[in-house]
C-alpha positions as CSV (number, residue, x, y, z in Angstrom):
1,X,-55.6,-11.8,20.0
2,X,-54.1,-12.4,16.6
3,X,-51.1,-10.9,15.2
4,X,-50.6,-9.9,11.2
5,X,-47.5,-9.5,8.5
6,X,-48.5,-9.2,5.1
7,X,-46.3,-10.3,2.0
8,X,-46.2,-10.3,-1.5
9,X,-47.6,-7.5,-3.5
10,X,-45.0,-5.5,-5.7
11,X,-44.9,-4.2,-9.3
12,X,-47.1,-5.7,-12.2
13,X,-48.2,-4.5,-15.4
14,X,-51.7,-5.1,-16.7
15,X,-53.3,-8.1,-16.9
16,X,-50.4,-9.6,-14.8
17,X,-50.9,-11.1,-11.3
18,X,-50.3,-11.4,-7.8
19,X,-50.6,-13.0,-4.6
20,X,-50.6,-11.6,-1.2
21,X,-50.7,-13.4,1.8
22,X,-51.9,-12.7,5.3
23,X,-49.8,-14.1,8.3
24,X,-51.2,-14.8,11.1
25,X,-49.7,-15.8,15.1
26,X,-51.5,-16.0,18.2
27,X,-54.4,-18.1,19.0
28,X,-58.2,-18.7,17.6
29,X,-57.1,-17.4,14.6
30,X,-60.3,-19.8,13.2
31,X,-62.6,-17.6,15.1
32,X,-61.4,-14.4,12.7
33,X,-63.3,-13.5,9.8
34,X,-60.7,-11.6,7.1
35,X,-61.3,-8.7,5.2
36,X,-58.7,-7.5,2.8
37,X,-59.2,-3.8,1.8
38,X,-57.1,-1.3,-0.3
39,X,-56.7,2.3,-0.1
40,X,-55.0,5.2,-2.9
41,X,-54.1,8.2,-2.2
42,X,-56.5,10.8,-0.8
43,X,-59.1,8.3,-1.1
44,X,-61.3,6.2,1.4
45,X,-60.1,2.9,2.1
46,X,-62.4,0.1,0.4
47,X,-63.4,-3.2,1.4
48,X,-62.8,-5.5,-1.5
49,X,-63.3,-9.5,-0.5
50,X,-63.8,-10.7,2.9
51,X,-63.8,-14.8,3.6
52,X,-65.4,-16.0,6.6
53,X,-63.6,-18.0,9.9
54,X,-63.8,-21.7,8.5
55,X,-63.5,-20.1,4.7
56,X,-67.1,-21.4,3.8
57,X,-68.0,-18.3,2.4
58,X,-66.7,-15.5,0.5
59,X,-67.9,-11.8,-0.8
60,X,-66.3,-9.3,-3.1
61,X,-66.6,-5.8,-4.5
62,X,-67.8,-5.2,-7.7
63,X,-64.5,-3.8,-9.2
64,X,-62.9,-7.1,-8.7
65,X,-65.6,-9.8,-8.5
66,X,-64.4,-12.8,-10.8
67,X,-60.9,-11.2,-10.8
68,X,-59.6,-11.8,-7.0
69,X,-60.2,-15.1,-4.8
70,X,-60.0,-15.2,-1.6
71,X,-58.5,-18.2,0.4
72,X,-57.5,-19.2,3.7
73,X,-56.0,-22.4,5.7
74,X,-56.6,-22.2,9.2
75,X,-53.8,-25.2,9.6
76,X,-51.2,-22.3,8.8
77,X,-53.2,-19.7,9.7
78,X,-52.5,-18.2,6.6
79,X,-55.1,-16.1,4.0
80,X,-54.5,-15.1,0.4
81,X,-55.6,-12.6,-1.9
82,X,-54.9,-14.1,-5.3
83,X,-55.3,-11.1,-7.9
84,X,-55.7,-11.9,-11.6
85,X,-56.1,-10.0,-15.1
86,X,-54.7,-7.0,-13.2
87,X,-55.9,-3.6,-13.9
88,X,-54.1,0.0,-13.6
89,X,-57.1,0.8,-11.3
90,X,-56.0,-1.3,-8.6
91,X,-52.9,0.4,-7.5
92,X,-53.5,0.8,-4.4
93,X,-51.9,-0.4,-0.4
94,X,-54.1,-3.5,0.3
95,X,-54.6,-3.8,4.2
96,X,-56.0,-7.5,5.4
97,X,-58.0,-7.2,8.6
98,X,-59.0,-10.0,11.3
99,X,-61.9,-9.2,13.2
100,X,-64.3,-11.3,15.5
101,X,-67.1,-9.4,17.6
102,X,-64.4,-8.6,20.1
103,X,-60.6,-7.9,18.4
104,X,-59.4,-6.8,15.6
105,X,-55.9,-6.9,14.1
106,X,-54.7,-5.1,10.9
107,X,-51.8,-5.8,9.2
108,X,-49.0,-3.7,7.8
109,X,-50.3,-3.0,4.2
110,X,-48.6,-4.0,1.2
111,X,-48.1,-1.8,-2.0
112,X,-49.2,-3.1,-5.6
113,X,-48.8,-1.2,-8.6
114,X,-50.1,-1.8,-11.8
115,X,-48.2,0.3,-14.6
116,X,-46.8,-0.5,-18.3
């Protein structure tokens, strides 16, 4: 069973970036596939990329497609979410999830805001 802290995330205006990361400890954390997900107030929490256990492959939600990359290094067992050309919209908490058929793990949830 894995284990997750989040970091980064934070205060940015528009167009602006940021990176959070996704801390992983325990073991087989290779085996995980990552989801990160965000959720505003009073609404449903929404998937937005995902990257797969060796990080071959990578999906993302419409709203951010081309704007967010997902990453991971299985040496540090560490994942990313790098987020680019920010937009007010994406104030939200963003969540990262580790999940295999089995476990799951969340981590803490990280607050970015996006404001002039």
């Amino acid at each position: 069973q894995v284990h997750l802290v989040q970091s980064g995330g934070g205060s940015v205006q528009p167009g602006g970036s940021l990176r959070l990361s996704c801390a992983a400890s325990g073991f087989g954390f290779s085996d995980y596939t990552v989801l990160w997900y965000r959720q505003r107030p009073g609404e449903e929490r929404e998937l937005v990329a995902q990257i797969s256990a060796v990080g071959r492959s990578t999906l993302y939600s419409d709203p951010v497609r081309c704007r967010f990359t997902v990453s991971r290094d299985n040496t540090k067992n560490m994942v990313w979410l790098q987020m680019d050309n920010l937009k007010f919209e994406d104030t939200a908490v963003y969540l990262c999830q580790a999940r295999t058929g089995l476990d799951s793990a969340w981590g803490q949830g990280t607050q970015v805001t996006v404001s002039s």
